[in-house]
Backbone bond lengths (Angstrom), bond angles and torsions (degrees), N, CA, C in turn:
res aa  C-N    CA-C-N  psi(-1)  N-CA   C-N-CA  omega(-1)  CA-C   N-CA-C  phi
1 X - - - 1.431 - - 1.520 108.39 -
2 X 1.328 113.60 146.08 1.416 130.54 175.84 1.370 120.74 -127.66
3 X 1.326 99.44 113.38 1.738 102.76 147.42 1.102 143.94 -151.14
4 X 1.577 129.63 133.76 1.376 138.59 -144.20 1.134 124.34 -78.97
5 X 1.778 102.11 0.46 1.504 107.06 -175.21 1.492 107.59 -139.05
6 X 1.442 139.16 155.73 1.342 154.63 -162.30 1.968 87.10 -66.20
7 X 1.777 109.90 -80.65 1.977 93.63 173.31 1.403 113.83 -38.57
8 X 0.964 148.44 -54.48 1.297 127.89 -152.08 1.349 95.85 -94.18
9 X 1.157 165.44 -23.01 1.743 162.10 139.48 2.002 89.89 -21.99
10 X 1.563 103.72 -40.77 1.533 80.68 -147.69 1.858 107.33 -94.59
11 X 1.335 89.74 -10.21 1.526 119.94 150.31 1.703 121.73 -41.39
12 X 1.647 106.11 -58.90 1.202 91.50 -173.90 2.073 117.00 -112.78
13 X 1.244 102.89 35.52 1.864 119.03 -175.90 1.549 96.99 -51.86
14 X 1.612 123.76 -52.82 1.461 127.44 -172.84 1.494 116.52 -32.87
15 X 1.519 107.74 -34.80 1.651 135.44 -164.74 1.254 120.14 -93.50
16 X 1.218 115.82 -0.69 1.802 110.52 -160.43 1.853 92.73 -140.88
17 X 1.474 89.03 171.28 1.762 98.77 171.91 1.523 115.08 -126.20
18 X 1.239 117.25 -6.04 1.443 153.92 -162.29 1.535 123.21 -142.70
19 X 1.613 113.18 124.24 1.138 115.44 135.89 1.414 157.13 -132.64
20 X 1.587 122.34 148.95 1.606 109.26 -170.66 0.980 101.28 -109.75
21 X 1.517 126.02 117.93 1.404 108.04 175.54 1.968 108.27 -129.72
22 X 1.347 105.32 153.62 1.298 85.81 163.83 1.732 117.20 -106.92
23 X 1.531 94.80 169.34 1.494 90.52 -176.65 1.543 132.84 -72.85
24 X 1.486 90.65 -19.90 2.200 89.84 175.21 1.663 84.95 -122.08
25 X 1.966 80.60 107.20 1.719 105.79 142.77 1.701 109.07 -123.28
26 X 1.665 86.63 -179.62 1.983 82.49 -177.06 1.683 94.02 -82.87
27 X 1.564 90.18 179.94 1.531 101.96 172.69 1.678 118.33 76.41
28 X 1.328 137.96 -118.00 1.336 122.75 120.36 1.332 145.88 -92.97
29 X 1.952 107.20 147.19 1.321 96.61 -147.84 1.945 114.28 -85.00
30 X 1.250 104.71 -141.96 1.582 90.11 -164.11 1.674 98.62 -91.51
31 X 1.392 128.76 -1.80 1.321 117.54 -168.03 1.253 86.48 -89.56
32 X 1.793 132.63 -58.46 1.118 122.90 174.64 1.851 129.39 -30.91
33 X 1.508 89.95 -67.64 1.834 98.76 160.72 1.443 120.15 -23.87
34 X 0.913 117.35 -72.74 1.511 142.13 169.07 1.848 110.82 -21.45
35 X 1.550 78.29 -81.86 1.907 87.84 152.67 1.553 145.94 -26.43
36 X 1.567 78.66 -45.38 1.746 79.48 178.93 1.546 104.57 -108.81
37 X 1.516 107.06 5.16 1.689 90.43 -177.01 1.970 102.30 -95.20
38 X 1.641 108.06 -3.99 1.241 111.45 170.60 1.524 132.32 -103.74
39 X 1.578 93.82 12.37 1.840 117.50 164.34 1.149 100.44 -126.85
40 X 1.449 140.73 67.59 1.173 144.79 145.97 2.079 87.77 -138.08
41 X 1.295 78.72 121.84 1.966 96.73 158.41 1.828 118.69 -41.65
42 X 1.344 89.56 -44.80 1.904 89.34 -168.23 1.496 109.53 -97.79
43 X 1.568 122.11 20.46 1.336 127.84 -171.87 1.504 112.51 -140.56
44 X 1.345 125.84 -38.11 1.602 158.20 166.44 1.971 94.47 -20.98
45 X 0.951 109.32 -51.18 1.591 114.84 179.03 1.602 110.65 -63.03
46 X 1.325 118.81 -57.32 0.942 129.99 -178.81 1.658 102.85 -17.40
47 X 1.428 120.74 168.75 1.401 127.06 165.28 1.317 121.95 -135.19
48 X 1.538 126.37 116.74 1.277 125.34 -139.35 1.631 106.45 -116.74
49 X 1.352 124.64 98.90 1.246 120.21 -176.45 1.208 112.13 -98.78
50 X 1.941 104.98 136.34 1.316 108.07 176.05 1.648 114.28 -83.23
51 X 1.561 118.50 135.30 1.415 108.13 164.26 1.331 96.04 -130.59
52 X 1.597 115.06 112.09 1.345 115.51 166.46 1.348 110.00 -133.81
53 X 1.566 122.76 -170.94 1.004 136.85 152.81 1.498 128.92 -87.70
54 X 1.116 115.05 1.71 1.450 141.27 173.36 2.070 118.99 -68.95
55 X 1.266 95.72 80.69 1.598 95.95 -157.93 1.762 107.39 -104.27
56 X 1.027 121.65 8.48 1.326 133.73 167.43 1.394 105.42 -49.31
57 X 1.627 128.31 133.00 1.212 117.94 172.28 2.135 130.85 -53.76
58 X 1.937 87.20 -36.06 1.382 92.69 166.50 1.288 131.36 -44.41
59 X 1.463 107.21 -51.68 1.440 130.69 166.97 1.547 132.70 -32.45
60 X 1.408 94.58 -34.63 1.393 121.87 -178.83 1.221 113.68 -108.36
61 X 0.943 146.96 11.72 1.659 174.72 -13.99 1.629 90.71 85.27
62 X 1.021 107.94 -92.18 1.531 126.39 -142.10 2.043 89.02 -67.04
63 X 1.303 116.03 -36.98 1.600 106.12 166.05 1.064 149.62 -57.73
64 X 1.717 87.25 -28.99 1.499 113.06 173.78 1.604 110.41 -79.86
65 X 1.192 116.73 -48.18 1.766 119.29 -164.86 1.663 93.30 -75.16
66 X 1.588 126.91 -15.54 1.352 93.90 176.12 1.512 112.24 -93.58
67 X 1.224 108.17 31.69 1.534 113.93 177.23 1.585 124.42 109.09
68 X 1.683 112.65 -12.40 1.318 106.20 -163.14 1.626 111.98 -80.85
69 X 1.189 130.27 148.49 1.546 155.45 -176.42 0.976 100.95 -48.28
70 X 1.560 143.98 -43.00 1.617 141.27 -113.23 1.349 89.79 156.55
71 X 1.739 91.68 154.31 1.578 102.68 172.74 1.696 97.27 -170.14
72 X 1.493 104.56 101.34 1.343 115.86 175.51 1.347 111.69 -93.72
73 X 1.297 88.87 162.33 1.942 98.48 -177.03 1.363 101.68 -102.91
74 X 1.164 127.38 149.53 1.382 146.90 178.07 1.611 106.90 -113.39
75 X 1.454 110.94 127.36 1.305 114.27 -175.16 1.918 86.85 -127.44
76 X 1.753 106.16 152.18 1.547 99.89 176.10 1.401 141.03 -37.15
77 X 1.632 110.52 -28.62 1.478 121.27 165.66 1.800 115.62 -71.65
78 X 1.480 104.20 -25.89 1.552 103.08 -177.17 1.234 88.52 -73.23
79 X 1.438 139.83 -58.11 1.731 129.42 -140.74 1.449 81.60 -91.27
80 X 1.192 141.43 -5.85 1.607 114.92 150.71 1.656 135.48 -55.67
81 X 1.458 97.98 -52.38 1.436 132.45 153.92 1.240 103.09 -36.28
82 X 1.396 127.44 -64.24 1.591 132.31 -151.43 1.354 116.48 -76.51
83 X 2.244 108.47 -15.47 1.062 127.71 -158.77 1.398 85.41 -71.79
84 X 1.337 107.86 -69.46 1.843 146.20 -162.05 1.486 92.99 -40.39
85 X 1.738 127.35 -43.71 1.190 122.76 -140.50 1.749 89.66 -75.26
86 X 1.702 97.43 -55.08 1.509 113.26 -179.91 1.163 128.50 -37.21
87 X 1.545 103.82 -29.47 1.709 118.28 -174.07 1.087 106.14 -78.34
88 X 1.365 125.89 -52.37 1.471 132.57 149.48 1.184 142.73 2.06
89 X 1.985 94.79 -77.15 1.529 116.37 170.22 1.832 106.13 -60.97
90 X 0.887 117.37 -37.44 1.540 133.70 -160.25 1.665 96.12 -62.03
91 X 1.599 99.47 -60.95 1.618 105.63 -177.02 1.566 116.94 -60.62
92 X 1.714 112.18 -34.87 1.707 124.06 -159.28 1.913 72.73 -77.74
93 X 0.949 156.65 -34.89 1.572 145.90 -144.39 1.529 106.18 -105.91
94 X 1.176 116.41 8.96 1.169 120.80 173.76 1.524 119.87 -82.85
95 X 1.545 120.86 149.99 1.571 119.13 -148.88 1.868 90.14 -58.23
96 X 1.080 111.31 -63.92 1.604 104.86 -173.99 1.593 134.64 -40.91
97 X 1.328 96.55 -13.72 1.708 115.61 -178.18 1.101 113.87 -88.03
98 X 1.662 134.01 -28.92 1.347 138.01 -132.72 1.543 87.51 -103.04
């Protein structure tokens, strides 16, 4: 499952066992996300990995205390990788795949 924005991530928690998120989406971003997917009872378990490009130590600070598991750095060849992976998941989730 995919979604491009912090509401709709928090939209679909019921569905998943995992998350990758990065930290700048529109709307709210992923530290916020993060936040609220670890003050909700039925999501709090979940495990929330950061993959961004966001490599500031604060950043990594600020990913971790809102609950997330991990917090990888993304360099231009990773968010190439990360593109491909998404395209992937996107296609394997399609009604005929499942």
């Amino acid at each position: 499952m995919v979604a491009r924005d912090g509401e709709s991530a928090l939209a679909l928690l019921e569905e998943i066992d995992v998350v990758l998120m990065d930290a700048v989406m529109p709307g709210l971003d992923g530290f916020e996300t993060c936040h609220r997917i670890k003050q909700e009872p039925h999501s709090s378990h979940l495990p929330v990995i950061f993959m961004t490009g966001l490599s500031e130590t604060g950043h990594v600070v600020q990913g971790l205390a809102a609950g997330g598991v991990d917090y990888e750095l993304l360099d231009a060849l990773d968010a190439l990788v990360s593109a491909e992976l998404l395209g992937l998941f996107q296609f394997a989730s399609q009604p005929e795949f499942l």
